[in-house]
KOLFIKE-897679 format. One record per residue (C-alpha): x, y, z. Coordinates in steps of 0.05 Angstrom, whole numbers. Example, Ala and Ser with C-alpha at 12.3 -4.5 7.8 and 13.67 -1.06 7.14 Angstrom:
2
x=246, y=-90, z=156
x=273, y=-21, z=143
REM end
This chain:
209
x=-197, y=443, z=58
x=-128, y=416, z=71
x=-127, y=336, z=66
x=-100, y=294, z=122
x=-66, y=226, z=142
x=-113, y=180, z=186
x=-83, y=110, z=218
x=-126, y=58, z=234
x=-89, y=-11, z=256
x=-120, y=-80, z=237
x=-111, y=-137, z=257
x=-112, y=-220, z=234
x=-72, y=-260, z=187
x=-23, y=-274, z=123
x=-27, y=-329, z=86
x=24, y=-350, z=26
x=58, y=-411, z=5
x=26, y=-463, z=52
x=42, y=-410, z=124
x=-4, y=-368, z=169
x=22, y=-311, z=209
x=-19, y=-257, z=249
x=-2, y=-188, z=230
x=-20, y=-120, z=241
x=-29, y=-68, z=182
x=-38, y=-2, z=174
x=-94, y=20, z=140
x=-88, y=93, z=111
x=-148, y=148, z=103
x=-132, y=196, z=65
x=-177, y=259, z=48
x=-219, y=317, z=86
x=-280, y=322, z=117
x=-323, y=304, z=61
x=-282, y=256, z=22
x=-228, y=198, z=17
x=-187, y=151, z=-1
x=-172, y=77, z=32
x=-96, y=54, z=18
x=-102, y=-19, z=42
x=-173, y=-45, z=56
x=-134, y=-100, z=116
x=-177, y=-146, z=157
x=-244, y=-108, z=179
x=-294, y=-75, z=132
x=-335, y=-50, z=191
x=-270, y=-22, z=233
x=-250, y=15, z=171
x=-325, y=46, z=151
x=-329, y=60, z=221
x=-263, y=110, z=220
x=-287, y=134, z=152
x=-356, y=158, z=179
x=-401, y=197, z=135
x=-353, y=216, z=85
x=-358, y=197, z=22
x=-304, y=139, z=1
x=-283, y=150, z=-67
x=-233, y=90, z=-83
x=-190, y=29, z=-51
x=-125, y=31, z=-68
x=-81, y=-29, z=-58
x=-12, y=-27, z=-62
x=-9, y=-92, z=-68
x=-47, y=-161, z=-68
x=-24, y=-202, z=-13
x=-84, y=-230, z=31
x=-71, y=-186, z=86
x=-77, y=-121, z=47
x=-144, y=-137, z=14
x=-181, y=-185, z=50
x=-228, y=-127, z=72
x=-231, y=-86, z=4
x=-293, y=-122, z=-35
x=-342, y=-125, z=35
x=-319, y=-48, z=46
x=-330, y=-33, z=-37
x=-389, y=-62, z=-34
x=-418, y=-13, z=33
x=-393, y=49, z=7
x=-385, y=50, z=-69
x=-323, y=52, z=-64
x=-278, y=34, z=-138
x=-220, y=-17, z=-118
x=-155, y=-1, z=-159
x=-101, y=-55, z=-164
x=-32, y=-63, z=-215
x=-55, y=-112, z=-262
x=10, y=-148, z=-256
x=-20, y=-177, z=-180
x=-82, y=-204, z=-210
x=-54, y=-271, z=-203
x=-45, y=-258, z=-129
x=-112, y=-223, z=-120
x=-140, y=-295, z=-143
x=-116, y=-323, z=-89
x=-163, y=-293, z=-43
x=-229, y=-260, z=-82
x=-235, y=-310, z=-138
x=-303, y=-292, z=-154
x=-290, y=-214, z=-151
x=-241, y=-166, z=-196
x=-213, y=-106, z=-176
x=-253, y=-38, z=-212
x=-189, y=-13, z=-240
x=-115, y=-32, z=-255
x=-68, y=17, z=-228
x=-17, y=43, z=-281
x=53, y=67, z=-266
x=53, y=146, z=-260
x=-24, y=162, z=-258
x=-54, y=200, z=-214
x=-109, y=192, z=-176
x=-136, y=253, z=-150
x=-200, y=255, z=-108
x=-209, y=282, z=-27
x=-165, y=338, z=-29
x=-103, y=297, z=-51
x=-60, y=280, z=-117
x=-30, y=207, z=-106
x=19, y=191, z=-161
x=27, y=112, z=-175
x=95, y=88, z=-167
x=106, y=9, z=-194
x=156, y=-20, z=-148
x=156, y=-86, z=-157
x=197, y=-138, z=-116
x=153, y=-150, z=-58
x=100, y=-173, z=-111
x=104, y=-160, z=-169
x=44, y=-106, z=-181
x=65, y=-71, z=-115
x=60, y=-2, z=-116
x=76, y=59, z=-81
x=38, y=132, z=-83
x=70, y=190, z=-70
x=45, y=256, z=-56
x=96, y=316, z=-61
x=43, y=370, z=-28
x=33, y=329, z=38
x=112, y=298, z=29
x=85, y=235, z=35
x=97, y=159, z=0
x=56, y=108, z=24
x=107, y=41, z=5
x=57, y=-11, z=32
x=111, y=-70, z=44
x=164, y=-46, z=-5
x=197, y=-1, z=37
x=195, y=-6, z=113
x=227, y=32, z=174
x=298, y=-13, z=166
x=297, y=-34, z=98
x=263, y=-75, z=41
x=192, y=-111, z=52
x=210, y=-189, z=49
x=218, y=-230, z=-16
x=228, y=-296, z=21
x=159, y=-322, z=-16
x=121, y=-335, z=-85
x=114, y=-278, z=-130
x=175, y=-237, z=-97
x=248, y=-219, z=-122
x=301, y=-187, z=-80
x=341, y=-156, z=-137
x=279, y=-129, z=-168
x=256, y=-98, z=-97
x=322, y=-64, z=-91
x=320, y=-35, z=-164
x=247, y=-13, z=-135
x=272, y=28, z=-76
x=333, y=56, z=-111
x=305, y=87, z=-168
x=230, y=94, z=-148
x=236, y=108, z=-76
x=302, y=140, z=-53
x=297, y=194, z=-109
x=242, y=222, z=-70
x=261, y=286, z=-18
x=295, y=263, z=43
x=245, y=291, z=81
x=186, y=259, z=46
x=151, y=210, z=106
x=150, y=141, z=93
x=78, y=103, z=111
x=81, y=33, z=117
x=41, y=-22, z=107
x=59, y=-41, z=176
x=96, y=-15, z=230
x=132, y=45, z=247
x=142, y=109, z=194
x=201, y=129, z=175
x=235, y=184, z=123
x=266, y=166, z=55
x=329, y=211, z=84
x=331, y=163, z=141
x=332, y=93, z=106
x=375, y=124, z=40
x=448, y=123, z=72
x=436, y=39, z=84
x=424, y=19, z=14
x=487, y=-20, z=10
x=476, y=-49, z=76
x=412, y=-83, z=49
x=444, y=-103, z=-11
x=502, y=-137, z=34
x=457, y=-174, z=69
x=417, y=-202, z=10
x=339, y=-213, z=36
REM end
């Protein structure tokens, strides 16, 4: 049975360096009717078991460990089974919120996790944290870039942890390699296509943030 791409929009707040904004993510379900994958357990456990129904989850990816990307991962874990994966190198970050709780796996650059009808190969793009990952999947022509890659440019390395150089590295080597039709899936916000954001590279690095 042919995987597919399922949005489901959450909403509350990020919290770094001493500030609180409200945000919306995107949460991603990925998989068929029987299985799948979570990319981004954000805000609500219950809205995001809810859209997963009676299929099995299999694993909670994050693709990175900012507050707002995981606040929901160990209460939804912890109702389905679920195994949370997370690059080792945002552990520090993923303190920050879930003290008392590790991820189940570390994330390594260029596996594959493979599970609900879909082959998602780890990308580590750091910049936006410094774990961050994308995971890219060449049969359904999708990267999901959580907030390393947006619809307009790079995710924001204004805060702790982040590095505009290294983000830019990230997307030009990682990321704009890809097909130009591969679909971009953000963390939050609008899609977009690698062919679309490629031709503005130096525009980005022009404006420096």
């Amino acid at each position: 049975m042919a995987a597919r791409i399922e949005r489901l929009v959450t909403t509350g707040q990020f919290t770094l360096d001493g500030g609180t904004w409200d945000v919306e993510n995107n949460v991603w379900i990925v998989g068929d009717d029987h299985e799948v994958i979570v990319i981004d357990a954000a805000h609500d456990a219950d809205a995001i078991a809810a859209a997963v129904g009676d299929r099995r989850l299999t694993a909670i990816v994050c693709t990175h460990a900012h507050n707002d990307h995981i606040d929901a991962a160990p209460a939804l874990a912890d109702a389905t089974g679920a195994v949370i994966w997370l690059h080792p190198d945002d552990l520090p970050l993923w303190k920050r919120t879930h003290p008392d709780r590790d991820p189940d796996a570390h994330l390594l650059d260029w596996q594959v996790i493979e599970g609900a009808g879909v082959d998602l190969t780890v990308l580590h793009t750091p910049g936006h944290a410094p774990g961050a990952v994308c995971l890219y999947d060449p049969g359904l022509g999708v990267v999901f870039t959580g907030d390393t890659l947006f619809q307009g440019g790079p995710g924001a390395t204004g805060r702790s942890y982040s590095h505009f150089p290294t983000i830019i590295d990230s997307i030009r080597d990682r990321l704009l390699t890809l097909p130009p039709e591969t679909k971009v899936l953000t963390g939050h916000g609008d899609s977009t296509t690698v062919g679309a954001e490629a031709p503005h590279l130096k525009e980005w690095i022009a404006r420096g943030h």
